[in-house]
Structures are given as C-alpha cells and as structure tokens.
DSSP file (Angstrom, degrees, kcal/mol; ACC not computed):
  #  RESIDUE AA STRUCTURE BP1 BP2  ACC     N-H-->O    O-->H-N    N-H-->O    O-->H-N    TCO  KAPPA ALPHA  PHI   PSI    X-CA   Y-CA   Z-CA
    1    1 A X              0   0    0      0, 0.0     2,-0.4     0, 0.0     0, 0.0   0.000 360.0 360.0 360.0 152.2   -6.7   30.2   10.0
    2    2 A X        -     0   0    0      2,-0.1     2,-0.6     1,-0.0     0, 0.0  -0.695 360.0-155.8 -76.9 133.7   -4.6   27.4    8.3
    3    3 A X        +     0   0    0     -2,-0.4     4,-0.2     1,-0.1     3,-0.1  -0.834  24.5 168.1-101.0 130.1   -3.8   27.6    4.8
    4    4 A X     >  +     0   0    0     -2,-0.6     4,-1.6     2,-0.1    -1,-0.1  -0.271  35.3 126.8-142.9  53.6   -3.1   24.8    3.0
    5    5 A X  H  > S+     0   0    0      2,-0.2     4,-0.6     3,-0.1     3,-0.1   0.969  89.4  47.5 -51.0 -61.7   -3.2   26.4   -0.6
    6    6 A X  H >> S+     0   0    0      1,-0.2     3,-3.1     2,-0.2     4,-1.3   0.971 109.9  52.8 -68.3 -54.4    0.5   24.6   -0.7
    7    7 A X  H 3> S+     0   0    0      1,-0.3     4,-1.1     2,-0.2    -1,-0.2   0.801 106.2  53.3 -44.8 -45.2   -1.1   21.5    0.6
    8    8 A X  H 3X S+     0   0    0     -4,-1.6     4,-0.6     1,-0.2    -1,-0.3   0.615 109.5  50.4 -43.9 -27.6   -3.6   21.6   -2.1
    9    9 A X  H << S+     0   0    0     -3,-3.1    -2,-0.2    -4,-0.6    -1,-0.2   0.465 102.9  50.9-125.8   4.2   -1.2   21.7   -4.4
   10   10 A X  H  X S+     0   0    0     -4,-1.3     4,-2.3     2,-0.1    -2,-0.2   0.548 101.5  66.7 -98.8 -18.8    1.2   19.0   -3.5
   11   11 A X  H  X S+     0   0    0     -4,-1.1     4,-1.8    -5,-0.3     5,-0.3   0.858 104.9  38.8 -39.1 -55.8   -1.6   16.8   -3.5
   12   12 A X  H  X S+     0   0    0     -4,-0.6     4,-0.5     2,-0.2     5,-0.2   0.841 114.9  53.4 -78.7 -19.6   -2.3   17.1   -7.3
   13   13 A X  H >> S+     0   0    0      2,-0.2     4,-4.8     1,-0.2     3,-1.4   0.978 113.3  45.8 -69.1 -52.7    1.3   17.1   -7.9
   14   14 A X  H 3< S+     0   0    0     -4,-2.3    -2,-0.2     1,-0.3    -1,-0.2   0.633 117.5  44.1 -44.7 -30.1    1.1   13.6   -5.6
   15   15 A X  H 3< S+     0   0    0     -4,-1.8     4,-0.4     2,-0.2    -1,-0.3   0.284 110.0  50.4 -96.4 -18.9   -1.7   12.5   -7.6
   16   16 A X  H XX S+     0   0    0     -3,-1.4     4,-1.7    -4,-0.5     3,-0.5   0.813 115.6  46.7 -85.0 -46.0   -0.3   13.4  -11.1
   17   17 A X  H 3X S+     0   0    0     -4,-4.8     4,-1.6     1,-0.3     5,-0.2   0.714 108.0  60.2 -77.1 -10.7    3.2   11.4  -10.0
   18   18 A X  H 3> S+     0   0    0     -5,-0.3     4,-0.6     1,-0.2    -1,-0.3   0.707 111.3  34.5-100.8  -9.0    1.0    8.6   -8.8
   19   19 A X  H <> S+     0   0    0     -3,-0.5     4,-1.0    -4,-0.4    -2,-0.2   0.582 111.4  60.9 -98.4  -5.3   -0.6    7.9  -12.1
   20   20 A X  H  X S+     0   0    0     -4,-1.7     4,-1.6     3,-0.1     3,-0.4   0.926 116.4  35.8 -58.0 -90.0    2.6    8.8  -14.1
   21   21 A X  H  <>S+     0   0    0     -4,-1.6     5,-0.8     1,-0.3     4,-0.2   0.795 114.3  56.0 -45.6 -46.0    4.3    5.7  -12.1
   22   22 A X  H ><5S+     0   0    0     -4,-0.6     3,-3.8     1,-0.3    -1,-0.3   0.954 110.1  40.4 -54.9 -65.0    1.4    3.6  -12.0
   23   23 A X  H 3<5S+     0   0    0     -4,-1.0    -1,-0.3    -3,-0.4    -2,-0.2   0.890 114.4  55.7 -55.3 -30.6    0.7    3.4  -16.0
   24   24 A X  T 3<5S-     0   0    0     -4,-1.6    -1,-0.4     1,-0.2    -2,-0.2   0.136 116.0-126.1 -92.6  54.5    4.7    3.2  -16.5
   25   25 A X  T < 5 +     0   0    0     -3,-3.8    -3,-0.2    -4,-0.2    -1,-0.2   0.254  57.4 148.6  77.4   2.8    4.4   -0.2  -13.8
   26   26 A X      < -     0   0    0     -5,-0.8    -1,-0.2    -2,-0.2    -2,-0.1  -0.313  58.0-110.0 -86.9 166.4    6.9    1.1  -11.5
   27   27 A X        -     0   0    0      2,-0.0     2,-0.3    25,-0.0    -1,-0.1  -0.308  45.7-170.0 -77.0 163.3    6.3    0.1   -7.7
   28   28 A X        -     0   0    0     -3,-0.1     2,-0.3    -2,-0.1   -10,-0.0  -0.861  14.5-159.6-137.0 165.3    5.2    3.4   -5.9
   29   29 A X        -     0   0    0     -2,-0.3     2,-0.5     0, 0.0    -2,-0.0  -0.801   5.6-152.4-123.7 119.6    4.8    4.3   -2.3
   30   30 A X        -     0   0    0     -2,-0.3     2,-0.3     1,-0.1    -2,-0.0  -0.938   9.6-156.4-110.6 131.8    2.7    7.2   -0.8
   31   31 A X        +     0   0    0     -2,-0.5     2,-0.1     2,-0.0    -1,-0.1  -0.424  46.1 109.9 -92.6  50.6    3.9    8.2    2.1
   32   32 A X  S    S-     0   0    0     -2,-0.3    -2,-0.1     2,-0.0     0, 0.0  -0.341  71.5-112.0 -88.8 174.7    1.2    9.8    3.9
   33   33 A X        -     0   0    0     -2,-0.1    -2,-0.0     3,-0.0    -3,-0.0   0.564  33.0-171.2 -98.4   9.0   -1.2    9.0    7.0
   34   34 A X        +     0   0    0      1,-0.2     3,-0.1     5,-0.1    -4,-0.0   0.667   8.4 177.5  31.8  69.5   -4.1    8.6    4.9
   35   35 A X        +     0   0    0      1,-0.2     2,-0.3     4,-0.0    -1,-0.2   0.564  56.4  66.1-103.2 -11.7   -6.0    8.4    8.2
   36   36 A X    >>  -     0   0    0      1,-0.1     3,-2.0    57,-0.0     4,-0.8  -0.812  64.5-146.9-137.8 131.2   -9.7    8.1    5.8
   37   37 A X  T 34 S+     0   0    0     -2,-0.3     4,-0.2     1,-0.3    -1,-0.1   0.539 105.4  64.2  -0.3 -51.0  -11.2    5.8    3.5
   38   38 A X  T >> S+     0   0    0      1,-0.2     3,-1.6     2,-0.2     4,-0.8   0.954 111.4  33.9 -92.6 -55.9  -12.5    8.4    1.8
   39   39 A X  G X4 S+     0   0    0     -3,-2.0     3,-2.6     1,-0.2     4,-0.5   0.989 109.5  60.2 -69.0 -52.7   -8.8    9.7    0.9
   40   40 A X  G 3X S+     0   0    0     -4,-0.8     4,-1.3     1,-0.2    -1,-0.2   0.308  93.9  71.8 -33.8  -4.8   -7.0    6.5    0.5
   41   41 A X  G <4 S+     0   0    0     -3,-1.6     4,-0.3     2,-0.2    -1,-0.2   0.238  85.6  55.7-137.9  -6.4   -9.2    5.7   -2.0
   42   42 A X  T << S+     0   0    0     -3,-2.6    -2,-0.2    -4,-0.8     4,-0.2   0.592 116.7  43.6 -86.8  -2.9   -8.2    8.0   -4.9
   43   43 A X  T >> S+     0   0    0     -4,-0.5     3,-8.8     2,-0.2     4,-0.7   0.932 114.7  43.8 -86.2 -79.6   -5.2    6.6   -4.4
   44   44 A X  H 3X S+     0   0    0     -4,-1.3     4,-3.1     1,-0.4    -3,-0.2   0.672 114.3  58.7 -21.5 -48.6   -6.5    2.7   -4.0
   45   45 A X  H 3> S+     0   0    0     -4,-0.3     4,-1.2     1,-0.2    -1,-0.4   0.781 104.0  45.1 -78.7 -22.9   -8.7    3.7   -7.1
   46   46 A X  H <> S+     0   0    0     -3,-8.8     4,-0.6     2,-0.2    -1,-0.2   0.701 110.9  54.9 -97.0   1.2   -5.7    4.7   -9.6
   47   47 A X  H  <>S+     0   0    0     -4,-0.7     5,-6.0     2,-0.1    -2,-0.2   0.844 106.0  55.8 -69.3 -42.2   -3.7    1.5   -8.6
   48   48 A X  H ><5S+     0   0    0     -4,-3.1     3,-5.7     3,-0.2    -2,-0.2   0.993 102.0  51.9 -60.3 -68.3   -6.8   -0.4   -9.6
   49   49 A X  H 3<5S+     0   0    0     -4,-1.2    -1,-0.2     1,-0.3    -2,-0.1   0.709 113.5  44.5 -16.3 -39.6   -7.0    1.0  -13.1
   50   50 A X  T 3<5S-     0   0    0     -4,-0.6    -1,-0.3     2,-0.1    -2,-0.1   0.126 116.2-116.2-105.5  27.6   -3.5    0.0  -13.9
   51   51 A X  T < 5 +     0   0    0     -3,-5.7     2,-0.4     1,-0.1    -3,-0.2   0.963  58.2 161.4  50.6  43.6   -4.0   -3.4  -12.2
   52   52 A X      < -     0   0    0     -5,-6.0    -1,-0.1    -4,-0.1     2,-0.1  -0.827  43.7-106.3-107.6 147.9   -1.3   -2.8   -9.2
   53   53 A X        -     0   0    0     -2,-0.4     2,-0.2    49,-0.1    49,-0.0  -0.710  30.9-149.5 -66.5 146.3   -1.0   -4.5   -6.2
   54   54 A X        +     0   0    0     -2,-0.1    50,-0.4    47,-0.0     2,-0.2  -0.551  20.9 171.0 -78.2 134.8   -2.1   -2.7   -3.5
   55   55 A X        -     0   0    0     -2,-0.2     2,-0.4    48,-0.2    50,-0.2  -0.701  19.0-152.0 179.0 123.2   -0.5   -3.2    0.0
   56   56 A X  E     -a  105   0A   0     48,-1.0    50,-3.1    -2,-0.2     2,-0.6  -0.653  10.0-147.5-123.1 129.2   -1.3   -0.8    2.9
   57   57 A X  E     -a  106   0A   0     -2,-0.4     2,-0.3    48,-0.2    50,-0.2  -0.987  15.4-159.0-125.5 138.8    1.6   -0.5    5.7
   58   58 A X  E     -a  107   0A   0     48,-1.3    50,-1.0    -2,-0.6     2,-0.5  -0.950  10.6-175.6-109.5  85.8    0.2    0.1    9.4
   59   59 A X        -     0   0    0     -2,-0.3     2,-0.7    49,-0.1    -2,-0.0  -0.920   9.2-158.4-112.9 154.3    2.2    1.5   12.1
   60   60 A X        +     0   0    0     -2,-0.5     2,-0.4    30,-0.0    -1,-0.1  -0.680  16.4 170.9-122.4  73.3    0.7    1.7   15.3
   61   61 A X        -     0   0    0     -2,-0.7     4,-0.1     1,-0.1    -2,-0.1  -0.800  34.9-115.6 -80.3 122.7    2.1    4.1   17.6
   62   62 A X    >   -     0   0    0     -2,-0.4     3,-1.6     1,-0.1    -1,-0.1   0.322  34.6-112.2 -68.2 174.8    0.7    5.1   21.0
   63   63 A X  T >> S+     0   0    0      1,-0.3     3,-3.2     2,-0.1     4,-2.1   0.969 104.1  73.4 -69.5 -37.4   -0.3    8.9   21.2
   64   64 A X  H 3> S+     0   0    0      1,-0.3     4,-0.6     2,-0.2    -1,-0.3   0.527 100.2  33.8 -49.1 -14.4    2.5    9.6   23.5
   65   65 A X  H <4 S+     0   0    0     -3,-1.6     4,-0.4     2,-0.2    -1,-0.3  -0.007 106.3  68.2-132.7  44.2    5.2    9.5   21.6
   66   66 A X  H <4 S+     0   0    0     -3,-3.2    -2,-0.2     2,-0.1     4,-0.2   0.291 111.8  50.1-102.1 -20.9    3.1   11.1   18.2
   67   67 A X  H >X S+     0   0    0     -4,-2.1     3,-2.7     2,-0.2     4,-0.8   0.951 110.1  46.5 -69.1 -77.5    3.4   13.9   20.9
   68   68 A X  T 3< S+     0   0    0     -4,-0.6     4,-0.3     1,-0.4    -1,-0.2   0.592 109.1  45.1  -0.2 -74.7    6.4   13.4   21.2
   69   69 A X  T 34 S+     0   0    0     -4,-0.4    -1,-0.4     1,-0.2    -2,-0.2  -0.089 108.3  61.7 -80.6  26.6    7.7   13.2   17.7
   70   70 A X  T X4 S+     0   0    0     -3,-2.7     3,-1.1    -4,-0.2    -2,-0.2   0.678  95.0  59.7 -82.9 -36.4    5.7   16.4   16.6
   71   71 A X  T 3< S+     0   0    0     -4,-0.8    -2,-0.2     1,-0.3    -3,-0.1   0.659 107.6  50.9 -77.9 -30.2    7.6   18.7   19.3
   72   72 A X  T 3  S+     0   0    0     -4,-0.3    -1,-0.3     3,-0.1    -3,-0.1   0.673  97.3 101.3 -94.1 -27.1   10.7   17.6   17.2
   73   73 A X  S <  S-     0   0    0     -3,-1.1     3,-0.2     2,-0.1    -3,-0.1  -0.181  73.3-130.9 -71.3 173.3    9.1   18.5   13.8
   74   74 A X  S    S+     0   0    0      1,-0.2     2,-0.4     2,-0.0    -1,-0.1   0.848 104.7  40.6 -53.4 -44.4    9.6   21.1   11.7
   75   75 A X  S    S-     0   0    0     -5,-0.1     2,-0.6     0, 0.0    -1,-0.2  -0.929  85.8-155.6-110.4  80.1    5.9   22.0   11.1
   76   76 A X        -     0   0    0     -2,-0.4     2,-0.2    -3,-0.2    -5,-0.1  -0.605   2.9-153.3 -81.5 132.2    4.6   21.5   14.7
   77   77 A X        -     0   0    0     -2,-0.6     2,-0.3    -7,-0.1    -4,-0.1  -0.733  33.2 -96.8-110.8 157.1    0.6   20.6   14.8
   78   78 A X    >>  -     0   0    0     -2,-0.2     4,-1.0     1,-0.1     3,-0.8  -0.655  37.2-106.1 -79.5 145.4   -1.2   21.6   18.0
   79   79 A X  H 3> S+     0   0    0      1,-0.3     4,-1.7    -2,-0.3    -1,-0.1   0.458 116.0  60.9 -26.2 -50.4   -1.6   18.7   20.6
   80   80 A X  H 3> S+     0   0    0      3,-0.2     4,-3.9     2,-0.2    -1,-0.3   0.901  97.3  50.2 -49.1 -54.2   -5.2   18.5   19.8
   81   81 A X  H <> S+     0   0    0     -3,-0.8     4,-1.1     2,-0.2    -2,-0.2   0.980 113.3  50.5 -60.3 -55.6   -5.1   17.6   16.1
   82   82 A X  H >X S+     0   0    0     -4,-1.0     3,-2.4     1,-0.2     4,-1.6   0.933 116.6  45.4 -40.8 -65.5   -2.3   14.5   17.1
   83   83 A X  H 3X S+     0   0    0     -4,-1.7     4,-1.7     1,-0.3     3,-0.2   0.854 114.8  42.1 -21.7 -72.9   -4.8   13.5   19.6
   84   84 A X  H 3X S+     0   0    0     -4,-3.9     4,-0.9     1,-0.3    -1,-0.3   0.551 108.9  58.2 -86.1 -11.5   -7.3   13.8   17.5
   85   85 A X  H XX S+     0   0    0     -3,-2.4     4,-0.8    -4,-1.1     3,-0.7   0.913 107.3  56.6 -78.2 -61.1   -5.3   12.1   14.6
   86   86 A X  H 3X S+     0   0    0     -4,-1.6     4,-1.0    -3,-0.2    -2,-0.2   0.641 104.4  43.6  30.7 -91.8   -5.0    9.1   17.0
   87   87 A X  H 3X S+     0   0    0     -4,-1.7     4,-1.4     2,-0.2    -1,-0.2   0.666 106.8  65.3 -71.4 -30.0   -7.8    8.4   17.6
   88   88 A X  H <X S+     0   0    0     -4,-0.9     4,-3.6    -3,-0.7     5,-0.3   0.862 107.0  49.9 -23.1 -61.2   -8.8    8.9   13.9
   89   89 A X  H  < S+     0   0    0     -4,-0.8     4,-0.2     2,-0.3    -2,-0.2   0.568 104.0  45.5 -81.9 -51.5   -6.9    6.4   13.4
   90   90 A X  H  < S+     0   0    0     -4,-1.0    -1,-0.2     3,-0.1    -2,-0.2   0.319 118.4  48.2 -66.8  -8.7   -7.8    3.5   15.7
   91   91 A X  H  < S+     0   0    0     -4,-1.4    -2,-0.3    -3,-0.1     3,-0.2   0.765 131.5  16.0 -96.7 -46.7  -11.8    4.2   14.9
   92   92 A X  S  < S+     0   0    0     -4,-3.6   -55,-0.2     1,-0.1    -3,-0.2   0.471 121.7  59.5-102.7   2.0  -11.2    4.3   10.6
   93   93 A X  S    S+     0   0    0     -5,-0.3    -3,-0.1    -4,-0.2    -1,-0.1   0.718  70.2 142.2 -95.7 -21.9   -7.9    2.8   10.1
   94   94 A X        -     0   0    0     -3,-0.2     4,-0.4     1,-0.2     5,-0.2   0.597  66.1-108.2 -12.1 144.2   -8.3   -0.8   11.7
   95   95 A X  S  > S+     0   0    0      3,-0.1     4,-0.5     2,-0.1    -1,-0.2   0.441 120.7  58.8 -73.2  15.8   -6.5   -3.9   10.1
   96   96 A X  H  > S+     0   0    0      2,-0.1     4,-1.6     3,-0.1     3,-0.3   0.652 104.6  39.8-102.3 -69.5  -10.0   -4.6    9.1
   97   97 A X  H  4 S+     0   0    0      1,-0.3    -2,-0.1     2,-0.2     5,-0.1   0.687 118.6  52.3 -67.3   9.1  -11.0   -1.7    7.2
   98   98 A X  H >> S+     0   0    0     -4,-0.4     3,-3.3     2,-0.1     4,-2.2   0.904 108.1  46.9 -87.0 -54.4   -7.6   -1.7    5.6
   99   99 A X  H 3< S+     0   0    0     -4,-0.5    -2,-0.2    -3,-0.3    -1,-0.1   0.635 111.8  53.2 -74.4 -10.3   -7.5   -5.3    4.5
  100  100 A X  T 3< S+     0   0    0     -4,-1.6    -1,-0.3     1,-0.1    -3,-0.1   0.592 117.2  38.8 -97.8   3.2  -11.1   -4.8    3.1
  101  101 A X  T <4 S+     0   0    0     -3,-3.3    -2,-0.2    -5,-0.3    -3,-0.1   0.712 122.7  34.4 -99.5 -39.9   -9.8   -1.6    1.0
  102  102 A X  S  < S-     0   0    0     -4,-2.2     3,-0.1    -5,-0.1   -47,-0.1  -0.274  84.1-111.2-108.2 171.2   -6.2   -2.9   -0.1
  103  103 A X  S    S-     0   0    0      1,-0.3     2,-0.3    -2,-0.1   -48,-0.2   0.951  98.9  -4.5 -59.5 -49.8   -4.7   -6.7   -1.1
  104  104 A X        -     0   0    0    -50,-0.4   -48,-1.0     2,-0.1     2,-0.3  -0.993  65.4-152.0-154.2 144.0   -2.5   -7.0    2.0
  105  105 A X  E     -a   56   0A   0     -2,-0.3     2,-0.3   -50,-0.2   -48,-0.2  -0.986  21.6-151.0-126.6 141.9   -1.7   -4.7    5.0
  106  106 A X  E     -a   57   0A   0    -50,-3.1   -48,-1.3    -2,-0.3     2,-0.3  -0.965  15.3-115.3-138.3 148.1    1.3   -5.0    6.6
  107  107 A X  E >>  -a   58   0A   0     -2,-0.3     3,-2.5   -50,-0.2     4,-2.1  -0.396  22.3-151.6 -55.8  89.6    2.8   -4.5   10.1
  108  108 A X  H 3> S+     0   0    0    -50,-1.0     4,-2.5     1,-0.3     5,-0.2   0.850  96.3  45.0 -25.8 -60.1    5.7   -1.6   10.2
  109  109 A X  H 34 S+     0   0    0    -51,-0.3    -1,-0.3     1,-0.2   -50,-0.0   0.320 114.3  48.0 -91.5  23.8    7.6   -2.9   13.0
  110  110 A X  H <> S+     0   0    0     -3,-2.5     4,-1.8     2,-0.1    -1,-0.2   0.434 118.3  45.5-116.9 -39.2    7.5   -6.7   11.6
  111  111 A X  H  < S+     0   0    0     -4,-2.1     3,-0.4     1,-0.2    -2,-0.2   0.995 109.9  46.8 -56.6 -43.5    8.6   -5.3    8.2
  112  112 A X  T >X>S+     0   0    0     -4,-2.5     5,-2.5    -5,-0.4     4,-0.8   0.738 114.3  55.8 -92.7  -9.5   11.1   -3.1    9.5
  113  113 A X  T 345S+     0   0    0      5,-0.2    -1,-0.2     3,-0.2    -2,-0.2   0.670 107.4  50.2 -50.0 -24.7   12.3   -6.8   11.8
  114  114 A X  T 3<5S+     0   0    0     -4,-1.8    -1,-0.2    -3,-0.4    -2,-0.2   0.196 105.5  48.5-113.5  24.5   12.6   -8.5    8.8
  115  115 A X  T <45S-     0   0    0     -3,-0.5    -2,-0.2     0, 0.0    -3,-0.1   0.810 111.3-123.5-143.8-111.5   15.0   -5.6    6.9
  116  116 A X  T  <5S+     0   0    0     -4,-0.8    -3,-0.2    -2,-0.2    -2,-0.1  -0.141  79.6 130.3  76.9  40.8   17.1   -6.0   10.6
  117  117 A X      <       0   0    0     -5,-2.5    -4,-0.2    -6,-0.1    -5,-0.1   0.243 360.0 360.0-100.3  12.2   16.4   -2.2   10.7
  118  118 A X              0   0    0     -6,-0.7    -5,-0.2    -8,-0.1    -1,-0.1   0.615 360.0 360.0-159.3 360.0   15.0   -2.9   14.5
C-alpha cells in the first residue's frame, strides 16, 4: 500500500506557509496539480479571507508525454494513476470550472511566450 504519512504532512506544512504569506500580503504560488475542486479550495478559501487575487495557471498537456515525463522522475507513479490523472483533469479541471472558482486562469504556454521562455 502507499503511504503518504509524509504527504500528509507537507500538506499542513503547505497550508501553514500559505496563510503565513497570505496575512503578510506576499504574492504566493502553490505549485501543485490540484486536479479537484474539492482541494483547490482550501487553498482558494484562505486567499479569500486575506482578500488576494486569485489566479489559476492551466497547462494542458497530452497524456503522452505525462507518460513520458514520469519515467524521468524521481518518484515514478504507475501508468494508470497519469492516465487516470489526465483524464481527471480534462473532466474537473476545465477553463470553466477554473474561471468559476478563481479571478483569472491563465494559459501556461501563452504565459511562458510572453516571459520569451518558449
């Protein structure tokens, strides 16, 4: 079975550091795939308290090369769970249910055009 005791417990660290930054005003980014409402929205919900913009970044890569870049990670997830992360992702993840959680969602590879980093 998987343990994610350490997963558990970088979460609350993640969640301690994201209302530390929030209350003192600094911009934050968590960098997770936040792939449900349901999580994204402890996040969503302490940005709101301190009155921050909100802004949701989207990248949309096909599942072939999230296969791809797992075989190269450290932590390698079986084939299914990307897959199934995927697809997650293109049924709860939509520019529409983002832009109805967050202020503005924005495009990775238009962001990372407009930095000249692609």
């Amino acid at each position: 079975a998987l343990d994610l005791t350490s997963d558990r417990k970088v979460w609350v660290e993640v969640r301690a550091r994201l209302v530390e930054k929030m209350a003192a005003g600094t911009t934050t980014v968590v960098d997770a795939t936040n792939l449900f409402a349901r999580r994204r929205a402890r996040h969503i919900r302490v940005a709101r308290e301190y009155g921050r913009p909100i802004v949701a970044v989207r990248f949309e890569v096909p599942a072939a090369e999230l296969l791809e870049r797992n075989e190269s990670r450290d932590r390698v997830l079986q084939e299914n769970v990307v897959v199934t992360m995927a697809v997650e992702m293109e049924e709860n993840s939509t520019w529409e249910a983002l832009a109805a959680e967050v202020d503005d969602v924005l495009d990775a590879e238009a962001v990372l055009r407009e930095l000249g980093a692609h």
